[in-house]
ROPA-376262 format. One line per field, with one value per residue (C-alpha): residue in three letters; x, y, z; residue number from 1. Coordinates in Angstrom, 3 decimals, padded with zeros to 6 digits, m for minus. Each point is the difference from the previous one (the first is absolute). Last residue first. Example, Ala and Ser with C-alpha at 12.3 -4.5 7.8 and 13.67 -1.06 7.14 Angstrom:
BEGIN
r ser/ala $
x 013.670/m001.370 $
y m001.060/m003.440 $
z 007.140/000.660 $
k 2/1 $
This chain:
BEGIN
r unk/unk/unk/unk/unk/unk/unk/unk/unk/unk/unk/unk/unk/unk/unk/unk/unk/unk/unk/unk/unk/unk/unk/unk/unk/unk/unk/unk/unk/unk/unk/unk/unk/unk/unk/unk/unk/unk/unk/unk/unk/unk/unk/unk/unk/unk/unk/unk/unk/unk/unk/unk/unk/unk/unk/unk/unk/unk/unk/unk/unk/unk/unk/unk/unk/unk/unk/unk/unk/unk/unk/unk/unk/unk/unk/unk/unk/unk/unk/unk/unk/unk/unk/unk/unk/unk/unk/unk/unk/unk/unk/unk/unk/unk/unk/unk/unk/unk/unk/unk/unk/unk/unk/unk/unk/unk/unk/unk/unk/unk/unk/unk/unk/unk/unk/unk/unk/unk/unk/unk/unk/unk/unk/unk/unk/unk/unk/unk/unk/unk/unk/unk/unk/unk/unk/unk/unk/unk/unk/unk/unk/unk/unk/unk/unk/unk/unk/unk/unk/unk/unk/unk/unk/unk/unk/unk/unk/unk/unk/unk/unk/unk/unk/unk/unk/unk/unk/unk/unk/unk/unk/unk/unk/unk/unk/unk/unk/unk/unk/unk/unk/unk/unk/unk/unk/unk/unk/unk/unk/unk/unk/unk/unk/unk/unk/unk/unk/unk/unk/unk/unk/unk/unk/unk/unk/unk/unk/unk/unk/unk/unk/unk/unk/unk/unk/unk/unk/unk/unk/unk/unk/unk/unk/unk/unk/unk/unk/unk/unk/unk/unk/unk/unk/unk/unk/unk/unk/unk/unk/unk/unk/unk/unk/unk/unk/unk/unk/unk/unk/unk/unk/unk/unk/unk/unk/unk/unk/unk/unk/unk/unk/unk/unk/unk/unk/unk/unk/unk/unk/unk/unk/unk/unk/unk/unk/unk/unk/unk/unk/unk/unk/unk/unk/unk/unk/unk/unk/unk/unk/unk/unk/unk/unk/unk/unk/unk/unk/unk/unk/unk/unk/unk/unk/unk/unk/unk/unk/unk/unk/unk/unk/unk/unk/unk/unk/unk/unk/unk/unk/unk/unk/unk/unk/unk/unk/unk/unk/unk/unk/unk/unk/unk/unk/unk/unk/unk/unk/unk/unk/unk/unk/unk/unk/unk/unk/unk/unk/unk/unk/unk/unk/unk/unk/unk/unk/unk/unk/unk/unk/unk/unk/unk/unk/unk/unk/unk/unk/unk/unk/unk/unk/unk/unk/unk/unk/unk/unk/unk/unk/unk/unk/unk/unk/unk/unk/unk/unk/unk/unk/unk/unk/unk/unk/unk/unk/unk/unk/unk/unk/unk/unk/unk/unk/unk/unk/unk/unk/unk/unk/unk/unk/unk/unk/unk/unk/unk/unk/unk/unk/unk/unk/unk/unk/unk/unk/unk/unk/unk/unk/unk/unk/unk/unk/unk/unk/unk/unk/unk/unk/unk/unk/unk/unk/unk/unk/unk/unk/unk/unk/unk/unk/unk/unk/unk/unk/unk/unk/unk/unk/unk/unk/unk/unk/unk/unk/unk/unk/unk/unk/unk/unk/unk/unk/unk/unk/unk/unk/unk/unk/unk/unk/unk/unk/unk/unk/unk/unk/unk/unk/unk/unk/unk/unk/unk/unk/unk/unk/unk/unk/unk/unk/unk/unk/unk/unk/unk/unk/unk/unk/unk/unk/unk/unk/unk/unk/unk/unk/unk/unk/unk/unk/unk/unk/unk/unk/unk/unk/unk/unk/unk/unk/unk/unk/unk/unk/unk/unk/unk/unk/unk/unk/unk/unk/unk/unk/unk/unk $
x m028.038/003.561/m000.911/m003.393/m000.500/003.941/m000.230/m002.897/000.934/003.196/m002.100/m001.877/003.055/001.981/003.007/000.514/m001.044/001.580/003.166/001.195/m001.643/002.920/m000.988/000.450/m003.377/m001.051/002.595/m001.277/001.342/003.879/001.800/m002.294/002.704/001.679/m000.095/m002.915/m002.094/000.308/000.474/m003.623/m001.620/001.345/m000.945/000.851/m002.995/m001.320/003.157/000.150/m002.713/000.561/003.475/m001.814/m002.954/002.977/001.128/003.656/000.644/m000.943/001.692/003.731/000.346/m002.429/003.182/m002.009/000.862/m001.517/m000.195/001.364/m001.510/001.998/m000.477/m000.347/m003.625/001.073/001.566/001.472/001.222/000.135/002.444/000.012/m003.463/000.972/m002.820/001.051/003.296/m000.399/m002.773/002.683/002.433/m000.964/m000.470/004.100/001.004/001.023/m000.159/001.176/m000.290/001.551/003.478/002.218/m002.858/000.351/m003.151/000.819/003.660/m001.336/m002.849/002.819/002.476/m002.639/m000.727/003.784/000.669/001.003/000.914/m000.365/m001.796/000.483/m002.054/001.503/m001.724/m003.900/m001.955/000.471/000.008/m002.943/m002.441/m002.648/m004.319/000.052/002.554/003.800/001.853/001.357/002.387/002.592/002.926/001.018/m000.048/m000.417/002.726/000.243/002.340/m000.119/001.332/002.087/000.075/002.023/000.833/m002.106/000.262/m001.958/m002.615/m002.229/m003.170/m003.097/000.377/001.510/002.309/003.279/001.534/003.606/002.657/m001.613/m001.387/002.912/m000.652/001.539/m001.224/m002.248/m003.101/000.794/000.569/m003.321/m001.053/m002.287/m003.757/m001.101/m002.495/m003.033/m002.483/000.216/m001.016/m002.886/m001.062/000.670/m002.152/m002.422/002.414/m000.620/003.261/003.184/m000.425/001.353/000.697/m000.170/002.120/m000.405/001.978/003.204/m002.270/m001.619/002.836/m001.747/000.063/000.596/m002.013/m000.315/m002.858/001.542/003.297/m000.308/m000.296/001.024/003.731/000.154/003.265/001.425/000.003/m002.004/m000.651/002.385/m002.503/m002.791/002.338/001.269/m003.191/m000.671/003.064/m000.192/m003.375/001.252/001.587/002.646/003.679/000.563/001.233/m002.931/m001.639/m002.558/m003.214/m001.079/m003.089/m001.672/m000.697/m002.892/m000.494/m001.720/m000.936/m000.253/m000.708/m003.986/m000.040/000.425/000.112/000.421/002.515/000.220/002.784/002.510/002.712/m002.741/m003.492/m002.840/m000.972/m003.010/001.402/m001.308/003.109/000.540/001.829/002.730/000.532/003.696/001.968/001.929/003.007/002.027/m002.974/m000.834/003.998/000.246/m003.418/000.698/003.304/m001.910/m002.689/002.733/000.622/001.819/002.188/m001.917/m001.176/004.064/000.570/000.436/m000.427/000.019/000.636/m003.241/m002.463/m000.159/m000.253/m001.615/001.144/m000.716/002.320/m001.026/m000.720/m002.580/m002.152/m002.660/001.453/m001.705/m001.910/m001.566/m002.628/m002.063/000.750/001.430/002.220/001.486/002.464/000.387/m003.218/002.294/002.138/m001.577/m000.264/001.907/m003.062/m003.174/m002.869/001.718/m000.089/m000.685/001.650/m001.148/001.864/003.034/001.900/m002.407/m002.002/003.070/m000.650/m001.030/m000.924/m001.911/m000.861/m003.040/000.229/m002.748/m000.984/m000.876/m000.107/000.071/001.788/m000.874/m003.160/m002.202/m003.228/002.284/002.174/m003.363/m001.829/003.131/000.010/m003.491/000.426/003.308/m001.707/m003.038/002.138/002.364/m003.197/m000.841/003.426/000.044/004.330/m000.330/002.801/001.164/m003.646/m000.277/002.945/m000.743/m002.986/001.060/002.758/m003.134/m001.908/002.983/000.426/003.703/001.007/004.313/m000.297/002.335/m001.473/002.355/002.512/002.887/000.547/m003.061/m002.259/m001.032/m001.557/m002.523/m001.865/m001.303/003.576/001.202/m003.114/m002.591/002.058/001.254/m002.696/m002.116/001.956/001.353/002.517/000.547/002.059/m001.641/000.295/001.046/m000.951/000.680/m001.911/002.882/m000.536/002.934/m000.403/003.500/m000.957/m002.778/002.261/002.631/m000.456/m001.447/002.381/003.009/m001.878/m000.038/003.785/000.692/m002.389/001.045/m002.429/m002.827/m001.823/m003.764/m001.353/m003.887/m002.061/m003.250/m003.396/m001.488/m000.312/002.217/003.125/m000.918/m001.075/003.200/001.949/m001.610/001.161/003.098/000.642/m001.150/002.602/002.733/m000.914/m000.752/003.847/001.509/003.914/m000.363/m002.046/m003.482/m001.102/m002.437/000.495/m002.692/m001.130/m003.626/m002.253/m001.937/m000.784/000.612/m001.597/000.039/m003.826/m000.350/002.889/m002.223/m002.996/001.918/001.548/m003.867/m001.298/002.723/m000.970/m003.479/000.704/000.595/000.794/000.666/002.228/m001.490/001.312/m003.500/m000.090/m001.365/m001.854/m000.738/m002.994/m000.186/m000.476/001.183/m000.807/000.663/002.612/001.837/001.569/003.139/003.904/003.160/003.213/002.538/003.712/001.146/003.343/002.593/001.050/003.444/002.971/001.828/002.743/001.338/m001.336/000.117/m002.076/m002.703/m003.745/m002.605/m001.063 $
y 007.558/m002.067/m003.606/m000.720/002.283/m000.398/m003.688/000.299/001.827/m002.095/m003.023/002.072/001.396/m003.392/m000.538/m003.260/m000.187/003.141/m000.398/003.598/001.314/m001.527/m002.611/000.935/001.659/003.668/001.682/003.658/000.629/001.010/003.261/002.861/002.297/m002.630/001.435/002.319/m001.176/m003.845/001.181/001.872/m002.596/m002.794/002.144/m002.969/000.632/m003.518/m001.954/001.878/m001.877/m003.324/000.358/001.381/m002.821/m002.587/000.210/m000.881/003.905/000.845/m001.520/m001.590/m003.207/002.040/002.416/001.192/000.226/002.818/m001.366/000.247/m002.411/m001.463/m001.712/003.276/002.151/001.689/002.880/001.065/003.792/001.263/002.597/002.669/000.676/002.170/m000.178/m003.799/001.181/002.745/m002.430/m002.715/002.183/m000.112/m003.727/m000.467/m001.246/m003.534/m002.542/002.891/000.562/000.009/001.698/002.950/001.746/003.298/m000.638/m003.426/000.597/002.507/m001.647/m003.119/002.215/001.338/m003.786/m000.797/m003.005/m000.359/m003.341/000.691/m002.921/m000.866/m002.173/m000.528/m000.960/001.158/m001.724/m003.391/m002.773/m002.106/002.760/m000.024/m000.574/m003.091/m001.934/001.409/m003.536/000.778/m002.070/002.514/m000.289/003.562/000.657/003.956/001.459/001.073/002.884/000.413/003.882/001.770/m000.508/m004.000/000.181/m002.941/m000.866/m002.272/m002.403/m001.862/001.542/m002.091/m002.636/m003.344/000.517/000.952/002.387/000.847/000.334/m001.244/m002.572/m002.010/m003.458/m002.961/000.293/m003.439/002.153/002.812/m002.830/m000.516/002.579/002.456/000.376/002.661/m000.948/002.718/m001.914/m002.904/001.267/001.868/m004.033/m001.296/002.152/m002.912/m002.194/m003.338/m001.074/m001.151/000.359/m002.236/001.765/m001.901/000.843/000.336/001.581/m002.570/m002.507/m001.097/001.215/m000.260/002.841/m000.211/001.834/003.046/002.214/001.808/m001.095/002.470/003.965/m001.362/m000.941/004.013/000.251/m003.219/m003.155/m001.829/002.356/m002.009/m002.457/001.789/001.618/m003.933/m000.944/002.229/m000.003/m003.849/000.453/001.802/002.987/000.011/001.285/003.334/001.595/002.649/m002.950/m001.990/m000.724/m002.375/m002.212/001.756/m002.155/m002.380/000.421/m002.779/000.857/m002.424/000.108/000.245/m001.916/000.571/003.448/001.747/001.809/001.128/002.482/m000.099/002.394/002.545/m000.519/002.107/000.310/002.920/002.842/002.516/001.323/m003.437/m002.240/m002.022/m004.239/m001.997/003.033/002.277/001.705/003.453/002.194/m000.630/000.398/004.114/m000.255/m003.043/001.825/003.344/m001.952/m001.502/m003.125/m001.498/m003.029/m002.980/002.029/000.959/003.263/001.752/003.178/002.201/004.118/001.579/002.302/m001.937/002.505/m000.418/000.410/m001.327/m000.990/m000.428/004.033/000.490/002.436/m002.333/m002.228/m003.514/m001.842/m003.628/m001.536/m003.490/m001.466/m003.070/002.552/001.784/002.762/003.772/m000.804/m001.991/002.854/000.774/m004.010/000.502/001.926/m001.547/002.097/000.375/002.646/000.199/000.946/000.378/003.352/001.788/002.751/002.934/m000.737/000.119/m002.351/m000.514/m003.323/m000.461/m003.176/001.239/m000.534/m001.827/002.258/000.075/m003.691/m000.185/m002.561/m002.567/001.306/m003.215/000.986/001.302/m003.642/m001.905/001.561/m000.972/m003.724/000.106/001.294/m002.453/m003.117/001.395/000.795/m003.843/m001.848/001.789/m000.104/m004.040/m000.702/000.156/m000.139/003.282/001.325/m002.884/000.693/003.918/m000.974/m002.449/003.285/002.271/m002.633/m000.309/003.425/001.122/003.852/000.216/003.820/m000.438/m003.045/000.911/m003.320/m001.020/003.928/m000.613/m002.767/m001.819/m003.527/001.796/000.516/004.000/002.220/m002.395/m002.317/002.347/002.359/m002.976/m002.356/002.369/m001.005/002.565/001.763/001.263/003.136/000.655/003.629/002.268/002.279/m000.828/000.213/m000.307/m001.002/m002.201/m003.221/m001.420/m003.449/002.221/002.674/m001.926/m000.205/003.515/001.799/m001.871/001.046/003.757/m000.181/m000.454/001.884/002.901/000.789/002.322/001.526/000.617/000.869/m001.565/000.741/m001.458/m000.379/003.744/000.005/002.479/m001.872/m002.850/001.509/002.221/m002.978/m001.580/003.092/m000.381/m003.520/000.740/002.841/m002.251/m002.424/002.470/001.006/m003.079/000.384/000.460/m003.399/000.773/m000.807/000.974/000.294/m000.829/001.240/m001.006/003.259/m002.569/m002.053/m003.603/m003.474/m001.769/m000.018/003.993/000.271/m001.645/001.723/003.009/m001.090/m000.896/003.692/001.440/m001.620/000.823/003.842/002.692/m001.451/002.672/m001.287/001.833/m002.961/m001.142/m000.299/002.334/m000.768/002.298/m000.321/003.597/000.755/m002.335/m003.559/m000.090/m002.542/m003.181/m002.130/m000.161/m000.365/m001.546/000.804/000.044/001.673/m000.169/m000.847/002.022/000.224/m001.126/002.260/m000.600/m001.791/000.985/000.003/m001.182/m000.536/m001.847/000.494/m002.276/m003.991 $
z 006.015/000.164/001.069/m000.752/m003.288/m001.054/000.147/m002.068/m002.396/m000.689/m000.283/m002.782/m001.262/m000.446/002.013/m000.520/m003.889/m000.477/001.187/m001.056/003.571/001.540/002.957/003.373/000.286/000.144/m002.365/m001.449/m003.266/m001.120/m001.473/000.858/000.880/002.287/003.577/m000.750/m002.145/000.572/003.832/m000.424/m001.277/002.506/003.224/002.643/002.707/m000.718/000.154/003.378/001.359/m001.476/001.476/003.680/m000.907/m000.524/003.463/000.465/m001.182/003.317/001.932/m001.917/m002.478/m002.689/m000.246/m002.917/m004.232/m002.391/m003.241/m003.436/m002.759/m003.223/m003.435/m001.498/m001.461/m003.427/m001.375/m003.690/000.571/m003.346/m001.230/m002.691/000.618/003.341/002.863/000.748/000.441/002.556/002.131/000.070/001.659/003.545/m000.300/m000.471/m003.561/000.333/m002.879/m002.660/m003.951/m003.087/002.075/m001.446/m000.797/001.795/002.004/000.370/001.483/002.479/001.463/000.378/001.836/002.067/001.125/000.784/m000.634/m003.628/m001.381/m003.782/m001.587/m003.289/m002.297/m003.665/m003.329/000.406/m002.039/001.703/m002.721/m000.889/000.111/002.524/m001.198/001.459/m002.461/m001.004/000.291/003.308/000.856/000.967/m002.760/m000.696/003.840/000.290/001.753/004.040/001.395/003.775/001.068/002.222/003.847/m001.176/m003.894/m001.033/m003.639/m002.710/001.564/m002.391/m000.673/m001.264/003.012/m000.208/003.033/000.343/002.865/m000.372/002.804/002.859/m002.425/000.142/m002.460/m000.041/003.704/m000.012/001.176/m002.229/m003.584/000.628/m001.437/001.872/000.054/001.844/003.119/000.097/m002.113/001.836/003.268/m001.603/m001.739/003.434/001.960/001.175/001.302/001.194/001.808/m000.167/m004.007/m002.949/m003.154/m003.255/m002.859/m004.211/m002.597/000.316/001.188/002.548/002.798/003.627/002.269/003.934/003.360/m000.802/002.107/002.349/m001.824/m002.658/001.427/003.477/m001.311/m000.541/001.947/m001.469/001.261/m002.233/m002.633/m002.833/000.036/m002.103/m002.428/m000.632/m000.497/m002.244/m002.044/m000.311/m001.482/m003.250/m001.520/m002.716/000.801/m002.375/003.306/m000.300/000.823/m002.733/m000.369/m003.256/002.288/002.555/002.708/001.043/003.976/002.268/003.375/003.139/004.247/m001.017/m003.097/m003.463/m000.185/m003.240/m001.887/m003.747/m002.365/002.969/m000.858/000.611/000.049/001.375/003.925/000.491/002.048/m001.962/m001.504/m001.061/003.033/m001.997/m000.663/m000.192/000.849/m001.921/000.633/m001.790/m000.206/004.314/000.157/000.662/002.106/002.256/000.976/000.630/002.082/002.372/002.017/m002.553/000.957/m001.509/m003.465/m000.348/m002.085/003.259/002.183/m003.149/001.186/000.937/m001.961/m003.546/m002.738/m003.586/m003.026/m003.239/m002.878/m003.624/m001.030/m002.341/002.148/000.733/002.103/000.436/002.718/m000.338/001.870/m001.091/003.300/m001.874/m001.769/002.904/m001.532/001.774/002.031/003.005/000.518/003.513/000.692/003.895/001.582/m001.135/m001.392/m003.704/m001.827/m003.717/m003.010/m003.411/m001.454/001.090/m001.213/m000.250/003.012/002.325/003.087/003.440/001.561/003.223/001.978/002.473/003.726/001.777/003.150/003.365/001.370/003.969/001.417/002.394/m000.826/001.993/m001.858/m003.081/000.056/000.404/m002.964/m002.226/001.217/m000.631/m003.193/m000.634/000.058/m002.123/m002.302/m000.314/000.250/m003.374/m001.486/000.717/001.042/003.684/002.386/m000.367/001.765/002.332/001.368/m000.064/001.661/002.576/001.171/000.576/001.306/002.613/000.708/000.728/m000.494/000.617/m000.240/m003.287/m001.868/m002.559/000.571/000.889/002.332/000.374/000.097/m002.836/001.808/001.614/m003.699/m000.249/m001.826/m001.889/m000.787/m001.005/m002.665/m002.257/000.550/m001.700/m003.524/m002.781/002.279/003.244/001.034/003.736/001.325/003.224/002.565/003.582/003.103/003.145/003.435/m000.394/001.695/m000.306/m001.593/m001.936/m001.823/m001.031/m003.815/000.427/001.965/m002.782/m002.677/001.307/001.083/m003.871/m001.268/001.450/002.891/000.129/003.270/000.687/003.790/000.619/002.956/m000.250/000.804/000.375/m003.732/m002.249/001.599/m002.414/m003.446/000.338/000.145/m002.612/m002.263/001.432/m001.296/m003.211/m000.592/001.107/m002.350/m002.916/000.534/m000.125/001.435/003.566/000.888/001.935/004.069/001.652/003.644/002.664/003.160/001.169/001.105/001.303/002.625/m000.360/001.069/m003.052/m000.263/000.973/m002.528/m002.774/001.013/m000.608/m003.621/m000.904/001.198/m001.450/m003.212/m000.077/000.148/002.600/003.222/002.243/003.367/003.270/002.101/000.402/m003.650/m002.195/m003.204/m002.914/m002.175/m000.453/003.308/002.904/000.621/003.587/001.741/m001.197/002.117/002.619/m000.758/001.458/m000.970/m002.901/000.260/m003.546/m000.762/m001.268/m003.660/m001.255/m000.511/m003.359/m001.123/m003.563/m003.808/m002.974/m002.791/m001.899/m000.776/001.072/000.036 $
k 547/546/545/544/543/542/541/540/539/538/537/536/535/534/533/532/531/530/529/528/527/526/525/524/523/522/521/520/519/518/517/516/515/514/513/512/511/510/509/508/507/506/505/504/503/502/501/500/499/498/497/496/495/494/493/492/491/490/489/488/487/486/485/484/483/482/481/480/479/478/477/476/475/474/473/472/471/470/469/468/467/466/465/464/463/462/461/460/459/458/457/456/455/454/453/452/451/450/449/448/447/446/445/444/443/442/441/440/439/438/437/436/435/434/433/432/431/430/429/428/427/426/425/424/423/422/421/420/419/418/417/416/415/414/413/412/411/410/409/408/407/406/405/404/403/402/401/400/399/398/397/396/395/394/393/392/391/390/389/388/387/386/385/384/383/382/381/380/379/378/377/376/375/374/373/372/371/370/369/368/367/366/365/364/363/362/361/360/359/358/357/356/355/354/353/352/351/350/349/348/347/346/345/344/343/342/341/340/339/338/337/336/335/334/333/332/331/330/329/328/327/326/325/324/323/322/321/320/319/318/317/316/315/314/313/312/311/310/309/308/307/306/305/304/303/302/301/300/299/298/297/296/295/294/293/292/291/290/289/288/287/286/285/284/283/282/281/280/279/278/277/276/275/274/273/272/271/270/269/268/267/266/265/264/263/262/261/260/259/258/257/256/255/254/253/252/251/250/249/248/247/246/245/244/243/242/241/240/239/238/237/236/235/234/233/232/231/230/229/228/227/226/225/224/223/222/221/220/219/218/217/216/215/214/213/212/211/210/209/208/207/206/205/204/203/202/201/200/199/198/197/196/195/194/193/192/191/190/189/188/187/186/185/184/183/182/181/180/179/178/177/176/175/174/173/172/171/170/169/168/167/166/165/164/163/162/161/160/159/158/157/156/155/154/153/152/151/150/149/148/147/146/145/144/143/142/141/140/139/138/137/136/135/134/133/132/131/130/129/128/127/126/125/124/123/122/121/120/119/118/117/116/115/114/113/112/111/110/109/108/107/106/105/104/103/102/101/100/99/98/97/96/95/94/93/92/91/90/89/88/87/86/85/84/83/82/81/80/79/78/77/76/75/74/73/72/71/70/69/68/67/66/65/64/63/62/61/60/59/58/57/56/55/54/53/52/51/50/49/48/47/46/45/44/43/42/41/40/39/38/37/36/35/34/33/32/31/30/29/28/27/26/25/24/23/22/21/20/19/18/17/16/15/14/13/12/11/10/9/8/7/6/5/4/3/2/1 $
């Protein structure tokens, strides 16, 4: 999740002092309530958050910090703005403080074993599957600092679901599994969701013509050349190289060891996988041309015949199972072998994979392994130094803080069906590795770069005014949310988290923290998963939960 920097030790909030308190008192005028202490209780949700402290015993004003990272500027801004929420009732009193990311990860992966009193604002990256957002951050088996589960929340239906939930491979079964999971999570607000980020992609209008974002972080460049997707992009200007900017220096070429969006980014043209999540997350087919399940533990994949590496070496079903193996022990081992359990060699264009389990994600687990050849598992082959795959750009030059250089792959095996041509229109990709966002405002506006991954929200609203640029948008895999010490009185209570879940002002931080970038989060789930997040279930969670 988040931002990255560095940063230095940093004083650590005090602890609240929490007594006893009594009942409610009077209702007072215009539908205000006072409590014997004099407290006014203004709106529905102070009255919940008060019954919560009467239940846990406390008396409020409760001290709290919340807590933002330095470097994101619409984080801190959002955090403040539900600070302000808080101290404007008579239930709270809240002091705000940023970290350096570095010291801020570190309060957060600790936070519950030493009982900060801290709220913190942060955000899930998940992907194409709602297992990815439920379990890290909900199952009691992904505590922090292991896991995201960062106050340490256990609930045993909770953790049943989101078995159940991964378990099953029926779509139907597989939404109404993860609506009531969903409608649990906001009753017990472990977290409280306030906004699903959008992906955003600015670029000249002159020069380029047929892209589209994508709503996953890490598949940015993915619209330059996908032909199964049916999505092509080409310049318009006559010129055979585009440019576009990467905004941190390349982590690793190395699918096991990266850990980064950036790094999935500059190699997402240069890999393939067997199958690949269309814009609208439907699965389509790869380097696998057909799949299907032939039991519950086993899937059968028939592979592209005529593919070949960037070595020249052909492609088969040794390379696949060989990719598949060579995660076992690695840092992202849990990406395969929470579901791997062997592969079976049919044929050189045909393999069986065995599963430990039923898995109902498998086909969005798939789709995000890049084949490699096999000749990387065996070590004939260094990819540290050059990244091959079977993609439609083969990997040129990396001059490290400078650029990444990709070329169009003269012998993809595309034969020029679906509506894409059978060689990439556009010749060379380069990516300028340029950090600084002012830096990257600057080097579109001049032209020196196509188009940019990370304009800051404050300038969207310029560009989208001038029609020499367009700012292409849409809803990302991702959700921020505001997190509790839920291990410490009163935030143990869900009706205080409930409570302040309700007094969260998610329009006005959209506006105001992100300059309208984003929509209103009320669930775990991204809003882009339509068929889990659905508007009408979405309605309703917001009529019982949030109205």
């Amino acid at each position: 999740m988040g931002h990255t920097g560095e940063g230095d030790s940093v004083r650590l909030p005090r602890r609240s002092v929490l007594a006893g308190l009594g009942g409610f008192g009077a209702v007072g005028t215009a539908g205000c309530i006072s409590t014997d202490q004099g407290i006014e209780l203004d709106s529905d949700p102070e009255r919940l958050i008060f019954e919560g402290f009467r239940e846990a015993g406390v008396e409020p004003p409760v001290e709290t910090t919340i807590y933002s990272n330095a470097e994101t500027n619409g984080r801190k801004r959002w955090a403040q703005l539900v600070k302000r929420e808080l101290d404007s009732t008579d239930l709270f009193t809240v002091e705000f403080e940023t970290l350096e990311w570095t010291s801020y990860i570190d309060l957060v992966n600790n936070m519950a074993a030493n009982e900060e009193n801290a709220l913190v604002c942060l955000g899930f990256i998940g992907g194409w599957d709602p297992h990815q957002y439920v379990y890290p951050g909900f199952h009691s088996d992904s505590f922090a600092p292991t896991g995201l589960n960062i106050n340490h929340y256990e609930n045993e239906r909770v953790d049943d679901l989101i078995d159940e939930g991964v378990a099953t491979v029926d779509g139907d079964e597989r939404v109404e599994i993860y609506e009531e999971l969903q409608e649990l999570l906001v009753e017990e607000s472990p977290l409280s969701f306030v906004r699903a980020p959008e992906e955003i992609v600015t670029y000249r209008a002159d020069a380029i013509e047929g892209f589209r974002t994508y709503p996953v972080p890490g598949d940015e460049y993915k619209s330059i050349y996908a032909p199964t997707l049916g999505t092509y992009t080409e310049l318009t200007t006559g010129a055979t190289e585009l440019v576009g900017d990467a905004g941190t220096e390349i982590d690793s070429y190395d699918p096991v060891q990266t850990a980064d969006d950036v790094s999935y980014m500059v190699t997402g043209l240069v890999y393939e996988q067997l199958l690949e999540i269309d814009f609208d997350g439907s699965v389509r087919p790869l380097l696998a041309t057909d799949w299907r399940r032939i039991d519950e533990t086993t899937w059968r994949f028939d592979l592209r015949k005529d593919v070949r590496f960037h070595t020249g070496e052909p492609f088969t079903a040794a390379d696949v199972r060989a990719t598949l193996e060579r995660y076992e022990g690695t840092p992202s081992e849990r990406d395969v072998y929470n579901w791997y359990e062997s592969a079976e060699i049919l044929g050189d264009h045909e393999i069986e994979i065995s599963l430990r389990k039923p898995y109902g994600p498998l086909e969005t687990a798939i789709a995000q392994v890049p084949i490699l050849p096999e000749a990387v598992a065996d070590g004939t082959h260094d990819i540290s130094k050059r990244p091959v795959g079977t993609g439609p750009y083969a990997f040129k030059k990396h001059e490290p803080a400078t650029l990444w250089r990709l070329v169009a792959n003269e012998d993809h095996w595309h034969d020029g069906s679906n509506g894409v041509p059978a060689t990439p229109p556009i010749e060379t990709v380069t990516m300028r590795i340029i950090t600084d966002s002012s830096a990257r405002r600057g080097a579109l506006e001049a032209g020196d770069i196509h188009l940019t991954t990370g304009l800051p929200n404050e300038s969207l609203e310029t560009f989208e005014a001038d029609d020499a640029f367009v700012v292409d948008r849409t809803t990302g895999a991702a959700v921020d949310f505001l997190g509790y010490p839920s291990y410490l009185e009163p935030f143990s209570n869900p009706k205080v988290r409930r409570g302040i879940g309700q007094l969260i002002p998610r329009e006005r931080i959209i506006e105001d923290a992100f300059h309208g970038a984003g929509t209103a989060a009320y669930t775990p789930i991204s809003p882009m998963h339509e068929r889990f997040v659905d508007p009408e279930f979405e309605a309703r969670i917001v009529d019982e939960y949030f109205s």
